[in-house]
VMD Tcl script that draws the C-alpha trace (Angstrom):
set ca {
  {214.67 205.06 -78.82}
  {217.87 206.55 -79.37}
  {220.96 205.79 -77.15}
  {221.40 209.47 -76.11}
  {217.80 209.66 -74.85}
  {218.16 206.35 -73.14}
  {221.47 208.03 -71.48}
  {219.17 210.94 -70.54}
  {216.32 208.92 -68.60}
  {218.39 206.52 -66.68}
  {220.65 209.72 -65.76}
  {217.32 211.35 -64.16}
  {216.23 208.04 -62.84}
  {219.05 207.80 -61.11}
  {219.25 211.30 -59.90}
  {215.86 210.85 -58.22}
  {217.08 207.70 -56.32}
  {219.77 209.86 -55.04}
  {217.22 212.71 -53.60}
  {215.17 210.26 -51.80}
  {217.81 208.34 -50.33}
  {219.60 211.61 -49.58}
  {216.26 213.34 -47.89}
  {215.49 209.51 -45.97}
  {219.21 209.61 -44.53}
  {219.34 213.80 -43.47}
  {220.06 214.43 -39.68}
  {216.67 216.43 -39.92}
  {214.42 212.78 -40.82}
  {216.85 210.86 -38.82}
  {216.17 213.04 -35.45}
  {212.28 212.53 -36.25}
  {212.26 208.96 -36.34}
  {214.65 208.69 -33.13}
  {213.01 210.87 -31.53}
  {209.07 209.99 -32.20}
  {208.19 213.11 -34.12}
  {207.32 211.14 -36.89}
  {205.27 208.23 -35.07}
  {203.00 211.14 -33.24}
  {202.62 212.52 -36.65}
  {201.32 209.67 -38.01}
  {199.11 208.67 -34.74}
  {197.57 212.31 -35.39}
  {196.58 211.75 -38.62}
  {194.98 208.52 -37.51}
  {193.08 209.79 -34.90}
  {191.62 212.85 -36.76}
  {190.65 210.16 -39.21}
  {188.92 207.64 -36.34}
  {187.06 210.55 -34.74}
  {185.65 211.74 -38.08}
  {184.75 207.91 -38.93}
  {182.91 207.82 -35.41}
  {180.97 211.23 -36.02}
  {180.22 210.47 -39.50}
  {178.51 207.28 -38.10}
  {176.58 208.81 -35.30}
  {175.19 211.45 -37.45}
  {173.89 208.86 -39.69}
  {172.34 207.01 -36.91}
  {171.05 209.95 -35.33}
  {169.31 210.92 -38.95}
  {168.45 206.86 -39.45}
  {166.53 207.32 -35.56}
  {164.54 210.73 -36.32}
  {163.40 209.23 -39.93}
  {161.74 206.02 -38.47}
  {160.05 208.08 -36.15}
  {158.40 209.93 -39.38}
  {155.04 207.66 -40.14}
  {155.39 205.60 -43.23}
  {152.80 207.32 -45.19}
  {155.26 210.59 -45.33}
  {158.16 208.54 -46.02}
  {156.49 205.68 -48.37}
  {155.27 206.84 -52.02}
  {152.08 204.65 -53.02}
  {152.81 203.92 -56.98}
  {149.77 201.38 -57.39}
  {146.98 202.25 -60.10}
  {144.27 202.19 -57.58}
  {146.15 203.40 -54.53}
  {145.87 200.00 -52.35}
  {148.14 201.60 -49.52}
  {146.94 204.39 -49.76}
  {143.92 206.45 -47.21}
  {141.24 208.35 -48.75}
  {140.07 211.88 -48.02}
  {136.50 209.92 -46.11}
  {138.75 207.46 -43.83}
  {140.68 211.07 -42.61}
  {137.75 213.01 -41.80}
  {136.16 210.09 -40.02}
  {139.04 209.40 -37.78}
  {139.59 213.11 -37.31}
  {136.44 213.40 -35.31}
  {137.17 210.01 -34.23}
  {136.68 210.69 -29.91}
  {136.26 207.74 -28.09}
  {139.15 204.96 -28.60}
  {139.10 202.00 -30.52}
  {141.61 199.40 -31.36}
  {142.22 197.09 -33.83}
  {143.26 193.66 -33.55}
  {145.35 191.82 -35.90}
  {144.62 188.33 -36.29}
  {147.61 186.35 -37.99}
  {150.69 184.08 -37.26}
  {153.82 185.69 -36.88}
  {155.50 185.52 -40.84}
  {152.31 184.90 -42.58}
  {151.15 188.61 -42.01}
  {149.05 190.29 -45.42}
  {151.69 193.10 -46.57}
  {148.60 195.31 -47.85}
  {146.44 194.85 -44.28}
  {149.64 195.47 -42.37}
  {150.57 198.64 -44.03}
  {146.48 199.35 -44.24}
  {146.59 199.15 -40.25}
  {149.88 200.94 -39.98}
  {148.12 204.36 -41.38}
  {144.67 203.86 -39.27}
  {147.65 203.87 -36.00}
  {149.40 206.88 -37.49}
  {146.56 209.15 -38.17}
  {144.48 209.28 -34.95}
  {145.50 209.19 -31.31}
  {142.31 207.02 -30.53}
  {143.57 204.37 -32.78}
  {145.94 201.86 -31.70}
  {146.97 198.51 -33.09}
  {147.41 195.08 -31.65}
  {148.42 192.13 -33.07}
  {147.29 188.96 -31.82}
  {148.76 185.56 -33.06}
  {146.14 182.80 -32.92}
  {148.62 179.93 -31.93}
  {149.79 182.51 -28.58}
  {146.02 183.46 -27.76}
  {143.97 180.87 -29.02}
  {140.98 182.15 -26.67}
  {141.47 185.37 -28.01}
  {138.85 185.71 -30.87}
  {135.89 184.11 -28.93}
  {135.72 187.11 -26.44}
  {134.02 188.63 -29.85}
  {132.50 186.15 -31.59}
  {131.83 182.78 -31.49}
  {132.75 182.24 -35.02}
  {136.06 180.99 -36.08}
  {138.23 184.21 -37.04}
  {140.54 183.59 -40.20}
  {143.78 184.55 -40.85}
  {144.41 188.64 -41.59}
  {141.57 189.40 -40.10}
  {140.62 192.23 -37.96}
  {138.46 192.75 -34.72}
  {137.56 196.55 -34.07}
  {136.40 197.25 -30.44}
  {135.80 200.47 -29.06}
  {133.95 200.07 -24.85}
  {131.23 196.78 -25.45}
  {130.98 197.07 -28.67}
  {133.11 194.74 -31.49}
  {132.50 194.35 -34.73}
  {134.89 191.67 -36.98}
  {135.97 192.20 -40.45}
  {137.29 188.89 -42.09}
  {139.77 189.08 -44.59}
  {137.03 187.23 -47.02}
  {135.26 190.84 -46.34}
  {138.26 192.75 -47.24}
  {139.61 190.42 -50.36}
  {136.72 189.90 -53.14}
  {136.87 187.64 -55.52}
  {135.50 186.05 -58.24}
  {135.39 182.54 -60.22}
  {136.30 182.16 -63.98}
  {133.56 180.01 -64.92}
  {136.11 179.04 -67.99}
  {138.89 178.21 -65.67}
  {136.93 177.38 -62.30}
  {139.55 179.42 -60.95}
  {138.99 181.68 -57.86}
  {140.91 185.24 -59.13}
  {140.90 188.29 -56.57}
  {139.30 191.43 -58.24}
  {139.53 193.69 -55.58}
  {140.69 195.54 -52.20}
  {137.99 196.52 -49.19}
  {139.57 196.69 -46.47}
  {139.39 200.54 -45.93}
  {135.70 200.24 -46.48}
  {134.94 197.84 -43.82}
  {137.60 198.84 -41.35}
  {136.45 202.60 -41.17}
  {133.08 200.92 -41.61}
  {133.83 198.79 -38.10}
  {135.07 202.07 -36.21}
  {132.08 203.85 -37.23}
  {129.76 201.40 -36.01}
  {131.67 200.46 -32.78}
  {131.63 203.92 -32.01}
  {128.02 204.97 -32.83}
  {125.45 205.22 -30.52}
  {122.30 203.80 -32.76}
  {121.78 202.41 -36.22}
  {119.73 204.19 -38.57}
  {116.90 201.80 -39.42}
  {115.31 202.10 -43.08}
  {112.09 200.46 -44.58}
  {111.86 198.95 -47.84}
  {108.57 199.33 -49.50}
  {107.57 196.16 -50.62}
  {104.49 194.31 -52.15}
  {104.02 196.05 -55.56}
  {106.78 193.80 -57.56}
  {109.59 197.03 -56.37}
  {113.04 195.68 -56.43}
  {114.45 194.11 -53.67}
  {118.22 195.56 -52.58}
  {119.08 191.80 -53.54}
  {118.06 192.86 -57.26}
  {120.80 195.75 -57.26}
  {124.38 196.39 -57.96}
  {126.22 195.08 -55.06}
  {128.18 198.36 -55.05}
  {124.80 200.32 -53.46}
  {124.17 197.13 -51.02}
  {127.89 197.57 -50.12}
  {127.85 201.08 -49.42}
  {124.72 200.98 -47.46}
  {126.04 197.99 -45.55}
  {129.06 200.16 -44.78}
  {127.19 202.78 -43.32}
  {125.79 200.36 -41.28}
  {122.19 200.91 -41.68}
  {119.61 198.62 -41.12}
  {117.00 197.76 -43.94}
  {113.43 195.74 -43.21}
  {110.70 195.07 -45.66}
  {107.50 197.25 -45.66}
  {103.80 196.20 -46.70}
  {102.29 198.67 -46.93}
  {99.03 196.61 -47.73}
  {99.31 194.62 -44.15}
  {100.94 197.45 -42.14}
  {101.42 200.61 -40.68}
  {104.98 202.85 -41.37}
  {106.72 201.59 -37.56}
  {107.55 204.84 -35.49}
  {111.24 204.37 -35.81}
  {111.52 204.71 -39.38}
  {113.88 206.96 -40.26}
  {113.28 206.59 -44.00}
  {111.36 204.76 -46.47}
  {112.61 203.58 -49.58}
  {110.25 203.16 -52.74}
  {112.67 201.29 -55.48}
  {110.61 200.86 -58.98}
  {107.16 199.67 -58.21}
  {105.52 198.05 -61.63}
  {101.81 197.53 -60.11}
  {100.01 200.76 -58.51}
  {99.92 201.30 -54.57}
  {95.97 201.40 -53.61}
  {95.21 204.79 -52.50}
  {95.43 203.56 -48.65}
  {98.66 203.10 -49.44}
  {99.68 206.19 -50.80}
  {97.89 208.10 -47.84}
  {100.13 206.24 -45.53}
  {102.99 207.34 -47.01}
  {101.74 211.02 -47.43}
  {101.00 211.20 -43.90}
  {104.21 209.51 -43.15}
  {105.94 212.28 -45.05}
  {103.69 215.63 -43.42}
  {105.00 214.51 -39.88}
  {108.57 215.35 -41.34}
  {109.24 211.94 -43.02}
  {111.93 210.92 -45.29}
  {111.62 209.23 -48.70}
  {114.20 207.91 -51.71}
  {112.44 206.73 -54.39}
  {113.18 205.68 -57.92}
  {111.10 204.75 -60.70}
  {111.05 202.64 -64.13}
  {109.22 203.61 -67.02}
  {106.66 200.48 -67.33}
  {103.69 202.65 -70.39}
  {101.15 202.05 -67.35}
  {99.41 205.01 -65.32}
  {100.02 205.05 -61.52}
  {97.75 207.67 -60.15}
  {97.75 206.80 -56.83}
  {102.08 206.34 -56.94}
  {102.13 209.90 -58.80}
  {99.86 211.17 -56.34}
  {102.54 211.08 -53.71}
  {105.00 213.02 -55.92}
  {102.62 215.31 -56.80}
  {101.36 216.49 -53.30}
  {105.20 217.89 -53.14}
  {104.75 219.63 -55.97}
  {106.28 217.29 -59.21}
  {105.12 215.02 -61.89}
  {106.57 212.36 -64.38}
  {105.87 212.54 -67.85}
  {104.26 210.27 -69.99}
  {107.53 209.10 -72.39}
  {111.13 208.59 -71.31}
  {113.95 211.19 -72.24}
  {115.83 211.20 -75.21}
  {119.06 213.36 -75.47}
  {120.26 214.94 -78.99}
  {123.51 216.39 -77.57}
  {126.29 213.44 -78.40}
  {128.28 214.50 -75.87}
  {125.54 213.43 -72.89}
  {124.52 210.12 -74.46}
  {125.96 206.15 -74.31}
  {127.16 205.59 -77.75}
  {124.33 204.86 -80.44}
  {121.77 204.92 -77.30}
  {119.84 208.31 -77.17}
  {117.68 206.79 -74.31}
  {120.76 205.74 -72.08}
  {121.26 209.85 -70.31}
  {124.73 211.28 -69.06}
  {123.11 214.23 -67.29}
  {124.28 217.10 -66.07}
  {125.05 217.01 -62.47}
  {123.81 219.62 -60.29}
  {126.10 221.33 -57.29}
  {124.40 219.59 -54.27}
  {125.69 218.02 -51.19}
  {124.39 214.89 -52.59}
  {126.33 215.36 -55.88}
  {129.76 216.45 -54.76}
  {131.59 212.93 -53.99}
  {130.20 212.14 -57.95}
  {130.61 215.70 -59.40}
  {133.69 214.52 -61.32}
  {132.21 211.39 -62.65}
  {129.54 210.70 -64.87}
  {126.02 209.09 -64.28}
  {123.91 206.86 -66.54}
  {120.17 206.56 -66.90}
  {119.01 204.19 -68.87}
  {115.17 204.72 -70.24}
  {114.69 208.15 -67.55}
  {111.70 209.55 -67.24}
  {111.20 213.38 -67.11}
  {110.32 215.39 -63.84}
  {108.50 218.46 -63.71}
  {107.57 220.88 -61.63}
  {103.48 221.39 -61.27}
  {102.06 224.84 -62.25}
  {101.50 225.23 -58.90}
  {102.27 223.89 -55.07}
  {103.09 225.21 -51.53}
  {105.28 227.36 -50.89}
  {106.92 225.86 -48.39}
  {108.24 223.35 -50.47}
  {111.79 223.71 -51.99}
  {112.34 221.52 -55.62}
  {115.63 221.30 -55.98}
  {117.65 219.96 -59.69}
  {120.26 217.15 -58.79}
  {120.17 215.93 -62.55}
  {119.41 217.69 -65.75}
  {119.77 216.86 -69.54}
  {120.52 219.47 -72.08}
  {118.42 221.75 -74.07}
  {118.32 219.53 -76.79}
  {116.37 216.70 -75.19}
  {113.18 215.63 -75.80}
  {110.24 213.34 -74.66}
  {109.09 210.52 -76.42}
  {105.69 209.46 -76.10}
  {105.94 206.38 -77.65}
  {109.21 204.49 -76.72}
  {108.02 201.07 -78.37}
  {107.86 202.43 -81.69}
  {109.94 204.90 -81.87}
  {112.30 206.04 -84.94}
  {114.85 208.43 -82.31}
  {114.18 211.45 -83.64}
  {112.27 214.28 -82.62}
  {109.13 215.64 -84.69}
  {107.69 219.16 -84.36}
  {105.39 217.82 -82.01}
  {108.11 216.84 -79.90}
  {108.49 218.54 -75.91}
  {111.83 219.82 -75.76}
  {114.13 221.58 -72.99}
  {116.50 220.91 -70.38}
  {114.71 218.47 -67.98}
  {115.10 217.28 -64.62}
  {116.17 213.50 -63.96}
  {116.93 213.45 -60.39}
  {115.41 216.02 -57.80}
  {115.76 217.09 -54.08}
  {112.31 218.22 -52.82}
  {112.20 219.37 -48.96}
  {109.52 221.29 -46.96}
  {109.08 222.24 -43.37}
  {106.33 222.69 -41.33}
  {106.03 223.63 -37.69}
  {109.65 222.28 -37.37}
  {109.21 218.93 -39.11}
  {111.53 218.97 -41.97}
  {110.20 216.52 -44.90}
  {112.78 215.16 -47.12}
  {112.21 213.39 -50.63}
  {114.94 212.78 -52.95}
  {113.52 211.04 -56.53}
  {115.58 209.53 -59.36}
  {113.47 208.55 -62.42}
  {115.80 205.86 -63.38}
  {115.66 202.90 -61.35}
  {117.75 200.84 -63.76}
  {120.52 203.23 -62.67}
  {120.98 201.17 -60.03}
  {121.46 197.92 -62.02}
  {124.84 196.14 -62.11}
  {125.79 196.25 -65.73}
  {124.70 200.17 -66.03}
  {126.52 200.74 -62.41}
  {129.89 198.71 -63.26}
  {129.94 201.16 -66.93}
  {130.79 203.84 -65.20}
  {132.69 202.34 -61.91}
  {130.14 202.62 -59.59}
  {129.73 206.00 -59.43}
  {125.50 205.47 -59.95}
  {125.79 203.33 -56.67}
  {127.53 206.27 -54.83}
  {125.09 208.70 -55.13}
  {122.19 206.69 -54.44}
  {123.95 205.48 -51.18}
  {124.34 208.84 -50.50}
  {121.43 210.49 -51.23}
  {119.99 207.50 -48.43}
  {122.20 208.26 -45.94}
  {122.01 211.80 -46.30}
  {118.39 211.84 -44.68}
  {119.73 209.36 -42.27}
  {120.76 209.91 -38.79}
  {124.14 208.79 -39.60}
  {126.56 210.53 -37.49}
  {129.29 210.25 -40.41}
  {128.74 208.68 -44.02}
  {131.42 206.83 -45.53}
  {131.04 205.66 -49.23}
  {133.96 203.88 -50.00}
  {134.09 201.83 -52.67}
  {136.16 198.62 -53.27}
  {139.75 199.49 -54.82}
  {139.89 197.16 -58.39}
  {142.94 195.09 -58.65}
  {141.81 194.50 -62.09}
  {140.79 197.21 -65.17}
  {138.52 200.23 -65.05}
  {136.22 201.15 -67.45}
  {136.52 203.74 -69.52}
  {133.05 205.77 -70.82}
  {132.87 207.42 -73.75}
  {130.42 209.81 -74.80}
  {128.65 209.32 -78.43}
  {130.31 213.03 -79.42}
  {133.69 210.96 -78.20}
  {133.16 208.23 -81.00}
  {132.81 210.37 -83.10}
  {135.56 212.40 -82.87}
  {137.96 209.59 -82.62}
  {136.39 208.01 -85.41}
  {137.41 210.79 -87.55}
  {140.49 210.70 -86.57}
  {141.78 207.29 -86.92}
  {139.72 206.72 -90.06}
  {140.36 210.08 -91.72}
  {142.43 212.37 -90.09}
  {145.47 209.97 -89.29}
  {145.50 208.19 -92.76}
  {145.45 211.62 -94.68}
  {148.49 212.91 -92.00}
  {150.58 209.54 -93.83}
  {149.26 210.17 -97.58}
  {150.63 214.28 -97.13}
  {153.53 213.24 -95.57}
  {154.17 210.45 -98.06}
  {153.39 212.59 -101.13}
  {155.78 215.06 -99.55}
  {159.28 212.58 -99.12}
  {158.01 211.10 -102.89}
  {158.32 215.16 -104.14}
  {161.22 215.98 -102.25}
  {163.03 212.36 -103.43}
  {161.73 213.55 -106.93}
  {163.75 216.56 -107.09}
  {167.04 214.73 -105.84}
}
mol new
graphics top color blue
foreach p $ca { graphics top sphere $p radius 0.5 }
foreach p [lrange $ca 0 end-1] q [lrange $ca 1 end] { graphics top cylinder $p $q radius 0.2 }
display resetview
């Protein structure tokens, strides 16, 4: 830097000192400070500033106030794969008719409280006014629990009680679990406690129980035998199941449904003429059945006096995209608009080894035969399962048939219900789990739908662990294509492409 510029800045430097020292020293600054114009200035400023602090803060309390008074479920997004804090649609309409109240008590420690229960509980208080939630620490009220029971209550459990009536649901109810039988380790596999809570309310608030009678005596399956998903859901809807013989006794006057699940020996015709009477005086029936290459007359006979019949072979389904991959025999049928169907409509259903049912030539007409489950046109029946080659001859009987049907009839104001699935291995636990329960859901439906059950809930368990995925046959083949042909010829073009292009360079 040159000496002249250097001049220049500490000429201007100084200049400036001489301003401020000049403006600081004026009669004009000096009469302000003596005189307290420039404290009160000052103090102004600060005070504008304090009161805007102090509004600024009560605004945000005010706002902080009218937000916690918003219920979490408005103010809390539930991220989790299987929506664990979440309510579903069946939990909502049950406590919207909800009319009596009913409260739920919390049993746990303070500081050892379940995160998912608590916030589970916090939505059954916000969405009904009958609904209100207690918590009750054991070490405080250890007599609590044995007003209700006079087992010990664990930890994160609940008690519902609506008037005399209690019912407890244990947090073993509303964890499940598993062992790994590699590991002998105890892993949780899924969620219940929406389930069994609305479960509780509905059955503390409910007048009766529906009661149901198993059929029993000709080697049928016993609810033990089934997917725990249909026991659950039936359980749930708190209906009560007893076992039936026929053979020893008469259909008790308070059954409000009988249940035939897969019979492999024949009923005697006594039999089946107590369950044909049972249905004329406006019974109600759910039965499935297996295909077993034996004649049943007197079984078919009951079927048939409402007008259907099952034929001789099992189903076998052409169309890829309503098959199990490389099994033509295992059917993803068509489902029907129903009230039975509509909680499954989205999902898809597998019958293993189904049996076709059709309509007689000929039957009252007061009877209504109603299609809940149908194959495709392309189907056919085979005759001869044992030996078969899967494919269909010219002999063949082809069409769209009926897998699952809803027959009713009234008479003289008694309303006779029968809804028949010809697929009893529907019901299994390996075919049910395939396709996440959704087989077990509308069987538990269709037998609480000719219940007197005042509201059904079907709520399955929420998975903390993977859900399976179904794919049609049509499906693997597509993606077959794809990843063996259609993605490796993509690379080659593109390849060929960069070698021409490089080629020309």
């Amino acid at each position: 830097m040159s000496s002249e510029k250097k001049e220049k800045k500490q000429h201007k430097m100084n200049f400036n000192i001489k301003e401020k020292l000049k403006k600081t020293f004026s009669k004009e600054h000096l009469k302000e400070v003596f005189t307290g114009e420039e404290q009160k200035k000052h103090l102004k400023q600060g005070s504008y500033s304090s009161i805007m602090t102090v509004i600024v803060l009560a605004v945000i309390v005010v706002i902080n106030l009218i937000v916690a008074q918003i219920p979490t479920s408005k103010t809390q997004i539930d991220l989790s794969t299987q929506k664990m804090y979440s309510i579903t649609d069946e939990t909502k309409t049950a406590l919207k008719d909800l009319d009596q109240d009913v409260t739920l008590y919390y049993i746990v420690q303070k500081g050892s409280e379940d995160d998912t229960i608590e916030k589970l509980l916090e939505h059954y208080d916000e969405l009904s006014d009958h609904i209100k939630v207690e918590t009750k620490d054991p070490d405080l009220y250890p007599k609590f629990t044995s007003q209700y029971t006079d087992q010990t209550v664990a930890a994160n459990s609940v008690i519902v009680v609506c008037g005399d009536k209690s019912k407890v649901v244990s947090n073993s109810d509303m964890w499940e679990t598993s062992t790994n039988y590699q590991t002998y380790q105890t892993q949780t596999t899924g969620f219940d406690g929406e389930g069994q809570i609305t479960s509780a309310i509905t059955y503390v608030t409910s007048e009766n129980n529906p009661k149901v009678y198993w059929v029993t005596g000709h080697g049928e399956a016993s609810e033990s035998d089934l997917s725990t998903n249909f026991s659950d859901a039936v359980n749930k809807n708190n209906v009560e199941i007893s076992d039936l013989a026929l053979m020893t006794d008469d259909i008790p006057e308070d059954a409000e449904e009988l249940v035939i699940m897969s019979p492999t020996t024949d009923f005697s015709e006594d039999e089946a003429n107590k369950v044909i009477t049972y249905l004329e005086n406006g019974g109600k029936l759910l039965m499935f059945t297996s295909y077993t290459g034996t004649d049943m007359p007197n079984l078919d006979s009951i079927l048939e006096n409402y007008g259907v019949k099952r034929s001789s072979g099992i189903v076998v389904e052409t169309d890829s995209q309503h098959y199990y991959p490389q099994m033509p025999y295992y059917l993803l049928p068509n489902i029907q608009s129903d009230d039975i169907t509509t909680e499954v409509k989205s999902n898809y259903i597998l019958m293993p080894v189904a049996q076709a049912i059709q309509k007689l030539d000929s039957y009252r007409d007061t009877i209504t035969i109603k299609s809940l489950l149908t194959t495709t046109e392309d189907a056919y029946i085979e005759n001869d399962p044992e030996n078969s080659t899967w494919s269909k001859s010219a002999d063949s009987e082809t069409g769209a048939f009926d897998l699952g049907v809803s027959i009713t009839e009234t008479v003289d104001d008694k309303e006779t219900q029968i809804i028949y699935f010809s697929s009893a291995s529907m019901l299994s636990s390996q075919i049910d789990q395939a396709i996440s329960g959704a087989n077990s859901k509308l069987a538990a439906t269709a037998l609480t739908s000719m219940c007197d059950v005042e509201q059904t809930v079907v709520i399955p368990s929420k998975s903390t662990s993977y859900t399976n995925l179904v794919f049609t046959q049509g499906a693997v083949n597509t993606w077959s294509i794809i990843t063996i042909a259609g993605i490796p010829l993509v690379l080659v073009v593109i390849g060929v492409m960069i070698w021409m292009k490089r080629r020309k360079q």
